[in-house]
C-alpha positions as a printed Julia matrix, in Angstrom:
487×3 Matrix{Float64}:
  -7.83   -6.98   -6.77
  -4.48   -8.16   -5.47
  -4.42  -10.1    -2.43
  -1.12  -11.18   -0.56
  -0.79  -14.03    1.83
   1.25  -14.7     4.35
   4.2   -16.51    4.18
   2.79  -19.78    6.13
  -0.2   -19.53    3.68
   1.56  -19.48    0.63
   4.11  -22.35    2.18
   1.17  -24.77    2.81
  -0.08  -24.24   -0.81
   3.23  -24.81   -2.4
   3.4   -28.38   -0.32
   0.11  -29.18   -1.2
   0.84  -28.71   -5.13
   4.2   -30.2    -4.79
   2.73  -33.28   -3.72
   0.65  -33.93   -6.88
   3.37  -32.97   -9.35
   6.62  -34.97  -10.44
   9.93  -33.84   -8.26
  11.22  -30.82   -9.14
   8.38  -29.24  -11.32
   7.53  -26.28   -9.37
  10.73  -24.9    -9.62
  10.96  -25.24  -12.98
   7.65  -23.56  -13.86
   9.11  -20.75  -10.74
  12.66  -20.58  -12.87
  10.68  -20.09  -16.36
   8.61  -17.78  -15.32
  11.89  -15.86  -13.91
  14.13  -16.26  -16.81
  11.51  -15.01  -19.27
  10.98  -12.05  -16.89
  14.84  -11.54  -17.05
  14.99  -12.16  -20.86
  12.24   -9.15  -21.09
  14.62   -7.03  -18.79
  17.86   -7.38  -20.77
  16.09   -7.11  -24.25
  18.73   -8.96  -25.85
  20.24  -11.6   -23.83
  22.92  -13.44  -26.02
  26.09  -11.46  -25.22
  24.57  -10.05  -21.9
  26.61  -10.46  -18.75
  24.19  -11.92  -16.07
  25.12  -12.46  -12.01
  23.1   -14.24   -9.63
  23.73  -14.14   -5.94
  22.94  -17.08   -4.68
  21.74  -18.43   -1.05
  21.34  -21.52    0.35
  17.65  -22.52   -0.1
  14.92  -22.52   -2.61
  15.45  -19.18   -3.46
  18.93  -19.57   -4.54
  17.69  -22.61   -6.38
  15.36  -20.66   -8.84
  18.01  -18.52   -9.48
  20.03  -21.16  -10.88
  17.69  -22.81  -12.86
  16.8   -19.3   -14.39
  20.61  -18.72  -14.84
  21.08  -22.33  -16.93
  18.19  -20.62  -19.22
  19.33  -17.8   -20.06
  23.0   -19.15  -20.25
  21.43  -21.96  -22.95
  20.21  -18.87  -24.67
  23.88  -17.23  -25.4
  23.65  -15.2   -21.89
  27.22  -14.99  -19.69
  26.35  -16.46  -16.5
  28.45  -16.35  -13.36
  26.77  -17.32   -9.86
  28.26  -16.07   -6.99
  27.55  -18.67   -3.93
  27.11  -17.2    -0.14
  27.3   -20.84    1.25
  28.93  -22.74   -0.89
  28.05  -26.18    0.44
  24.78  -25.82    1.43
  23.93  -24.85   -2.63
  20.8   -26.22   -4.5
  22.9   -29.01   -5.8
  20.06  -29.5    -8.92
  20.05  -26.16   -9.93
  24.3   -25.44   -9.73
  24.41  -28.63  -11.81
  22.04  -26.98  -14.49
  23.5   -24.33  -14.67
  26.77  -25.68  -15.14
  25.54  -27.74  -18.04
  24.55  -24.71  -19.36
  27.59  -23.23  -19.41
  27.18  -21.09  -16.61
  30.64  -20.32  -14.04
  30.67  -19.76  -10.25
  32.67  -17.76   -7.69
  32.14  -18.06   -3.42
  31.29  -14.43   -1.95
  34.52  -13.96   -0.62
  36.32  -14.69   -3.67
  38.52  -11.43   -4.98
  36.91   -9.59   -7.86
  32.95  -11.19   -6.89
  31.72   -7.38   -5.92
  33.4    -6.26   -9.6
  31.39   -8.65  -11.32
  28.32   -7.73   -9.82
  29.03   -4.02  -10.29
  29.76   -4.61  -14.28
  26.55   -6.94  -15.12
  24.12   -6.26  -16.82
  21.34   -8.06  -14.94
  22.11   -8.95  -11.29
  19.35  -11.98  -10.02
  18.94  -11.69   -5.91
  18.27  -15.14   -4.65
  19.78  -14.48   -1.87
  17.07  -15.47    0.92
  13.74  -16.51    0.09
  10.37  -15.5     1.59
  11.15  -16.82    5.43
  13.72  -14.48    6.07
  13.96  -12.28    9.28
  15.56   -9.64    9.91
  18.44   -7.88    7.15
  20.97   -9.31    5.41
  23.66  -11.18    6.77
  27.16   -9.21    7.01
  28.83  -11.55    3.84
  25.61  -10.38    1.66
  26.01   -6.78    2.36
  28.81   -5.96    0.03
  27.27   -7.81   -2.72
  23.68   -5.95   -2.02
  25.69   -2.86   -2.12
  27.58   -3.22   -5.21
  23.95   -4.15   -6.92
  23.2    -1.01   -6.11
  25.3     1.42   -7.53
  26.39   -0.93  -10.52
  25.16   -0.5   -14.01
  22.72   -3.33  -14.03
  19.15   -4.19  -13.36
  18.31   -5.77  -10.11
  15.75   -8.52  -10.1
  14.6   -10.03   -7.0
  13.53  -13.59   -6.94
  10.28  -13.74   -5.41
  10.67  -11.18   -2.7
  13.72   -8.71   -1.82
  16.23  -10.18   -0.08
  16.22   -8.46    3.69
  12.83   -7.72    3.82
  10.18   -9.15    5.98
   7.3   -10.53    3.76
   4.41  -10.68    6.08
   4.82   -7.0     7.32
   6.92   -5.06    5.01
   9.25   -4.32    7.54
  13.31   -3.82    6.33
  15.2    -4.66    9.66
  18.48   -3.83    8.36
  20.43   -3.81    4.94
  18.36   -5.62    2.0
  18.34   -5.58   -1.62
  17.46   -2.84   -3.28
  15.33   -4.27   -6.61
  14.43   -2.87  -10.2
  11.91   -5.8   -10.32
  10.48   -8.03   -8.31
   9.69  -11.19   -9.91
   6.94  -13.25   -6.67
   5.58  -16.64   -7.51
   1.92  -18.09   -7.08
   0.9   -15.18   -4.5
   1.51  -11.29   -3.57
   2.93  -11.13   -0.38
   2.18   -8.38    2.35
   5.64   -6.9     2.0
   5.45   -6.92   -1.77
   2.54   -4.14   -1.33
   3.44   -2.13    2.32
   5.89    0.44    2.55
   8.83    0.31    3.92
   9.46   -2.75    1.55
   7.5    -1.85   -1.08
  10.17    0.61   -1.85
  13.18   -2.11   -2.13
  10.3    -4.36   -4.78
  10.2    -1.82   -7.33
   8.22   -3.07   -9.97
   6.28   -6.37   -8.94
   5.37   -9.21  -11.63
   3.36  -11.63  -10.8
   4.26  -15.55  -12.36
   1.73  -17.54  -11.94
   2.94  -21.39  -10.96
  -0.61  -22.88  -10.66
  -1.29  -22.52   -6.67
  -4.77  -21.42   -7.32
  -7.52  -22.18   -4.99
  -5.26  -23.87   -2.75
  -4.22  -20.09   -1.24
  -6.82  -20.99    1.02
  -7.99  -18.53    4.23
  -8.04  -14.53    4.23
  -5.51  -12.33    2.62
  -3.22  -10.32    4.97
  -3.52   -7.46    2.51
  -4.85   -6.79   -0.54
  -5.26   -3.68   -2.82
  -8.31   -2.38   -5.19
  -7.87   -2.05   -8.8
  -9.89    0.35  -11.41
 -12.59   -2.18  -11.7
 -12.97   -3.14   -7.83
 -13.05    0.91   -7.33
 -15.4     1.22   -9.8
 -17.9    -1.55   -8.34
 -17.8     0.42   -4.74
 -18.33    4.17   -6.72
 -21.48    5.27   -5.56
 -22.42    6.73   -9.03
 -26.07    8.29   -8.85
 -29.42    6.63  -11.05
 -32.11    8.41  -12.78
 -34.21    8.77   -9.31
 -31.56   10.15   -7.2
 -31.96   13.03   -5.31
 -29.54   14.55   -2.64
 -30.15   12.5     0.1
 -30.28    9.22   -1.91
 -26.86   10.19   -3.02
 -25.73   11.11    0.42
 -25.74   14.86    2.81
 -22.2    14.84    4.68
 -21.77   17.21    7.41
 -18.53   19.13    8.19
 -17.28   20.24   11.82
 -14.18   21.27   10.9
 -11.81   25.13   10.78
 -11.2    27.19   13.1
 -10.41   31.24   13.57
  -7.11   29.89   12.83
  -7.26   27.5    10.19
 -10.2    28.44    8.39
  -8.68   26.57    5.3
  -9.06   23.37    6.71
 -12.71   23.83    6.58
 -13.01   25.09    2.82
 -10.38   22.15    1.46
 -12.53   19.37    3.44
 -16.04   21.19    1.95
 -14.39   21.07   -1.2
 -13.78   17.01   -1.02
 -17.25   16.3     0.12
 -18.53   18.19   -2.72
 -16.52   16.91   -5.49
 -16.28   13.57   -3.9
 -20.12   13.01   -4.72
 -21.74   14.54   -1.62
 -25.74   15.43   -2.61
 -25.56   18.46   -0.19
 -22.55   19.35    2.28
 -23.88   20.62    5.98
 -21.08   22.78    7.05
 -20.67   23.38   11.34
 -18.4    26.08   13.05
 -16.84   29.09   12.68
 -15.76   29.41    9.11
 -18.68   29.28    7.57
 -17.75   32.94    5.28
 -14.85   31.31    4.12
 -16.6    28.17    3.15
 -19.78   30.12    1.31
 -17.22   32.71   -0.74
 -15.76   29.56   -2.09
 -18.88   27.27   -2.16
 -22.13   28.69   -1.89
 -23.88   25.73   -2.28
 -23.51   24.42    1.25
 -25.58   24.65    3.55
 -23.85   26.53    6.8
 -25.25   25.88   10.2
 -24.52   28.16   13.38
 -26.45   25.87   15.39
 -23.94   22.82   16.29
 -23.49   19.77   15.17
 -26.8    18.12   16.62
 -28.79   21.0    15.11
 -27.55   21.49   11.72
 -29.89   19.27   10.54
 -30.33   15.97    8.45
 -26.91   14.35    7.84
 -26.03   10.54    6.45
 -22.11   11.25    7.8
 -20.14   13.05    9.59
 -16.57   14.64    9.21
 -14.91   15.97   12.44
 -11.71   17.59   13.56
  -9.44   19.65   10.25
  -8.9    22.62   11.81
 -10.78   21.84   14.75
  -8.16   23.28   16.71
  -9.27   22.62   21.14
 -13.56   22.45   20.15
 -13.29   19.03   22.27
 -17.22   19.73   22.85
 -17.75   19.81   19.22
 -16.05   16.21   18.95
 -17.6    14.93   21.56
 -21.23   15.96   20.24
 -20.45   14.31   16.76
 -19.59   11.16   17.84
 -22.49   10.96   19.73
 -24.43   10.99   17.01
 -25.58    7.51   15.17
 -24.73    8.15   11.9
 -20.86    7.58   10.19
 -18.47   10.0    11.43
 -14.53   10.33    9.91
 -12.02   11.67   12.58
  -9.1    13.37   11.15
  -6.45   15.97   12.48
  -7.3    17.64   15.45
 -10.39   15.32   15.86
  -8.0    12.75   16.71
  -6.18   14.15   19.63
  -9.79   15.55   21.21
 -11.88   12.16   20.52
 -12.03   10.36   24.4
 -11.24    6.6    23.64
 -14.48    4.97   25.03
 -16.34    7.44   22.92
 -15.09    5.6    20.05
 -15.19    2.66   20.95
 -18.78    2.89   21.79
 -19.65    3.46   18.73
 -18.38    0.78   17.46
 -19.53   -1.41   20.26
 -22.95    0.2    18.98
 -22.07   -1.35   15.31
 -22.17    2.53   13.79
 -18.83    2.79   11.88
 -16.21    5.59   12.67
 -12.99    6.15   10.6
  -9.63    7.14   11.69
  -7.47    8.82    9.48
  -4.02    9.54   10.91
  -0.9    10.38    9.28
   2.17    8.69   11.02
   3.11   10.9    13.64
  -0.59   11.3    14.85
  -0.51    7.4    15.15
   2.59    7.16   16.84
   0.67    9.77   19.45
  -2.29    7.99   19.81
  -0.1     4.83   20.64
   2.57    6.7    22.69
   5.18    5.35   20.28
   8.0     7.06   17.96
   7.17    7.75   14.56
   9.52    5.71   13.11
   8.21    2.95   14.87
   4.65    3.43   13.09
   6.16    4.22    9.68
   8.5     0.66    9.91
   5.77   -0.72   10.85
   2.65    0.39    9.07
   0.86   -2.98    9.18
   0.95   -3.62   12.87
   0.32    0.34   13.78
  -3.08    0.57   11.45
  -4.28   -2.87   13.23
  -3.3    -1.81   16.55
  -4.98    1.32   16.45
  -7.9    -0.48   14.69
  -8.39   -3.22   17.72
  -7.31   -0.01   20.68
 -10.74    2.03   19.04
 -12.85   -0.73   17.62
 -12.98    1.96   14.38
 -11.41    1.62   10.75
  -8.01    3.28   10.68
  -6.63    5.03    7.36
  -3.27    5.34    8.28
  -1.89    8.34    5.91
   1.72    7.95    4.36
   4.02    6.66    1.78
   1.71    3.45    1.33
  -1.92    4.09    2.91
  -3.35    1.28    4.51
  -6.52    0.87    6.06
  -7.4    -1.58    8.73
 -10.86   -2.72    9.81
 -12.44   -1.97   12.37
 -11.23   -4.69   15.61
  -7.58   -4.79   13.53
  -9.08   -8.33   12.33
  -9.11   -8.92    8.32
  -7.65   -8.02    5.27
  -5.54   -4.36    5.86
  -6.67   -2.85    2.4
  -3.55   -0.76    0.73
  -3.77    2.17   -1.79
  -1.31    1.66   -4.96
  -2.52    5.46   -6.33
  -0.19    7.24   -3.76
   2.39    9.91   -4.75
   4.55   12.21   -2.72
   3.29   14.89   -4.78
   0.17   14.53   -2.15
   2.68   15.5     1.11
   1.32   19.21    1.34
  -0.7    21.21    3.55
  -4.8    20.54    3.45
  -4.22   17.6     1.33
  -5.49   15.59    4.3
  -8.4    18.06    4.57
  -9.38   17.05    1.25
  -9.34   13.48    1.49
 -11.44   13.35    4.72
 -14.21   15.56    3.04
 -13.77   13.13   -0.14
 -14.19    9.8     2.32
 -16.96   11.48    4.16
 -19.23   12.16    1.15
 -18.37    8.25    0.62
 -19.55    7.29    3.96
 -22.77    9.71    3.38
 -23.46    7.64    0.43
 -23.42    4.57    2.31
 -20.01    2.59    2.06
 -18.34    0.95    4.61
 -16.12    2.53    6.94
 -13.45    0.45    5.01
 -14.88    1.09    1.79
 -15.4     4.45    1.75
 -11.46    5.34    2.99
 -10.4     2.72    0.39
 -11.86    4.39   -2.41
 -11.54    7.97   -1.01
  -7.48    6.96   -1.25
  -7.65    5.63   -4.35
  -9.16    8.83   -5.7
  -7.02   10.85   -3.91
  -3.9     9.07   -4.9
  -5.53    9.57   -8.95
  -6.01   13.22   -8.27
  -2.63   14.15   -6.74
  -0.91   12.04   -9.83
  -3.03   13.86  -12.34
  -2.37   17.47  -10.99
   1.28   16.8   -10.4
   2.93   15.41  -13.77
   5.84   16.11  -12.27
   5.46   19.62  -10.73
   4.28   20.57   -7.22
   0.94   21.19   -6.46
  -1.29   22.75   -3.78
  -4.02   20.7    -1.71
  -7.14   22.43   -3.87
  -4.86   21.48   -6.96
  -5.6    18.05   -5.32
  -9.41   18.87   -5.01
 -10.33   20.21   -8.27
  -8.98   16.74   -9.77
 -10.87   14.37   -8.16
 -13.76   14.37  -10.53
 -10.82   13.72  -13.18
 -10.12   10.84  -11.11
 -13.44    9.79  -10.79
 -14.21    9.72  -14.44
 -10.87    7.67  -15.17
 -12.61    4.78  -13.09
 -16.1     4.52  -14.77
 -15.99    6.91  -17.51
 -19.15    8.77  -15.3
 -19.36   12.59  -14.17
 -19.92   13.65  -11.01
């Protein structure tokens, strides 16, 4: 698993280490780590033509170091200086030894060089910085852009806001992202996940002293594969979980066979299906088990999923999440589902999950969109602590808060925008209810559920559009790619 810190975390740790090792050593084993990460960029470095934009702090200061490095190894190094006298004076004298030149920012020809190298190093601001880059960085950010070489950001992107992956105006836009000793939030949340691109991780011997909870962190195959609820000799289909669906209308009788269809091939040992599109949902699967009778008299369920397609049925909400077992809200569920009856439930200690896309967030908060998609972090835990429910907040990087906003916020790494298309949501709450049925936690069971989903949308796209039961009939691909199991 990956786990990222926040920024006062990480700072204690690195002053706790500091103090035990001679003057100066952690930012060597920080600038070795970064010049070999460079070195593997360029491919061949002597002859290579290498710019570092360099800040005023610590940041800057690894960049310099790594600059002497690669200069010592035949590289042409020029460092371009946004405060010139306020320069890690150890570092500009290494790399000076080494060979390496410098320029100030607002020197003629500095946005030329950076267009023409081959390898531009951003130690522009380190991991404390607020808010986007200041107006003498801009140009240089800029011309890293559109020039010819690879961007590598030292330790985070310069611009963006490590502890919530906000970007609060211009920032560096990075090929690689080269973070020391921890992940941080904003290396792993979206919008600032973007501006990373790819992350490697340089270990500089921090350790156990990361001490206290993540802010974030995000599964991997193996932690995915520890929470699969794959069935034993003795199972039957209650031991592997019955989900029940209230979901479709007259309308959107779709919405009803897509989420079937992810409760089935999510794992599901029967699927209980409640309202009015129950033909649809038997001429595609005849298997489930179709109920006229409402939600409270369909029968024996381990977990419910409410609202795809649910269209105005507030009564049919209402009666699902008065029952004691899991329930998923999704779509129209969300809009219909009264507040306190939420809450309730999790006042009760029976779990509920919340899985809004962006704009049904910003409703439920009575905020703009954009204010929930710059801020994913602080939407998913606000919505989290307003419901006392886990929140899977849908988008460009899922996240998915506990329930109470307290905790690690768990993020997906499996998404792809192949995945933005109608009923693809339908899918996934079918997939995290047959989860829930099987008896993960709320946070578990819409970790995994993304995680799949994210797998099943990459392995129908390969590049080409798909459709949302595309989307479905992979998930037992995706399954299988975790523990090597069918479903």
């Amino acid at each position: 698993m990956r786990t990222a810190y926040s920024v006062e975390t990480v700072r204690a740790a690195e002053r706790e280490l500091m103090a035990r090792l001679p003057e100066g050593a952690l930012m060597q084993r920080a600038a070795a780590g970064l010049a070999a990460a460079c070195a593997d960029v360029l491919g061949r470095v002597y002859g290579s033509r290498v710019v570092l934009l360099v800040g005023s702090g610590d940041n800057g200061g690894d960049a310099l170091y790594a600059g002497a490095r690669l200069a010592r190894r035949g590289a042409g190094v020029r460092a371009v200086l946004l405060a010139p006298g306020r320069t890690h004076a150890g570092g500009l004298a290494a790399l000076r030894r080494a060979g390496g030149s410098v320029v100030s920012s607002d020197a003629g020809g500095a946005v030329g060089l950076v267009e023409q190298a081959d390898l531009v190093v951003d130690g522009i601001v380190g991991i404390g910085g607020k808010g986007g880059l200041r107006e003498a960085a801009v140009p240089l950010a800029e011309a890293a852009r559109r020039g010819r070489g690879v961007v590598v950001a030292v330790d985070l992107p310069s611009g963006v806001d490590a502890d919530t992956g906000e970007v609060r105006g211009a920032a560096v836009r990075a090929d690689v992202t080269v973070t020391f000793g921890a992940y941080k939030p904003g290396l792993l949340i979206d919008p600032a996940r973007e501006y990373a691109g790819v992350v490697r991780f340089v270990d500089i011997g921090l350790g156990d002293r990361v001490a206290g909870l993540p802010q974030a962190e995000a599964l991997q195959h193996a932690d995915v594969a520890r929470l699969l609820p794959v069935p034993g000799a003795e199972s039957d289909k209650y031991r592997r979980g019955v989900v029940g669906i209230a979901a479709g209308s007259a309308r959107y009788p779709g919405a009803a066979v897509l989420a079937v269809g992810g409760a089935l091939r999510g794992g599901a040992g029967a699927v209980r299906y409640v309202g009015p599109a129950g033909g649809a949902v038997l001429a595609r699967y005849p298997e489930t088990l179709v109920s006229e009778r409402g939600p409270a008299r369909a029968g024996r369920v381990q977990a419910w999923v409410v609202g795809p397609g649910a269209g105005d049925d507030a009564a049919t909400v209402g009666e699902v999440l008065a029952a004691d077992v899991p329930v998923l809200i999704d779509a129209d569920g969300l809009r219909l589902a009264e507040v306190g009856a939420v809450r309730g439930r999790g006042l009760r200690g029976v779990p509920t999950l919340m899985t809004p896309h962006a704009g049904e967030a910003a409703a439920l908060l009575g905020v703009e969109r954009e204010e929930v998609e710059s801020g994913r972090l602080a939407a998913a835990r606000e919505l989290a602590a307003r419901y006392e429910a886990a929140v899977l907040l849908k988008g460009s990087t899922t996240v998915v808060a506990e329930a109470g906003g307290g905790g690690a916020v768990r993020v997906n790494p499996t998404g792809t925008p192949w995945l933005a298309t109608a009923g693809s949501g339908d899918v996934l709450s079918g997939l995290g209810g047959s989860l829930l049925a099987a008896g993960l936690s709320a946070v578990d069971a819409g970790s995994v559920a993304a995680y799949l989903h994210g797998l099943a949308g990459r392995f129908a796209a390969e590049g080409a559009p798909v459709a949302a039961e595309d989307v479905a009939g992979r998930i037992a691909e995706a399954w299988r790619s975790v523990v090597g199991a069918e479903v």
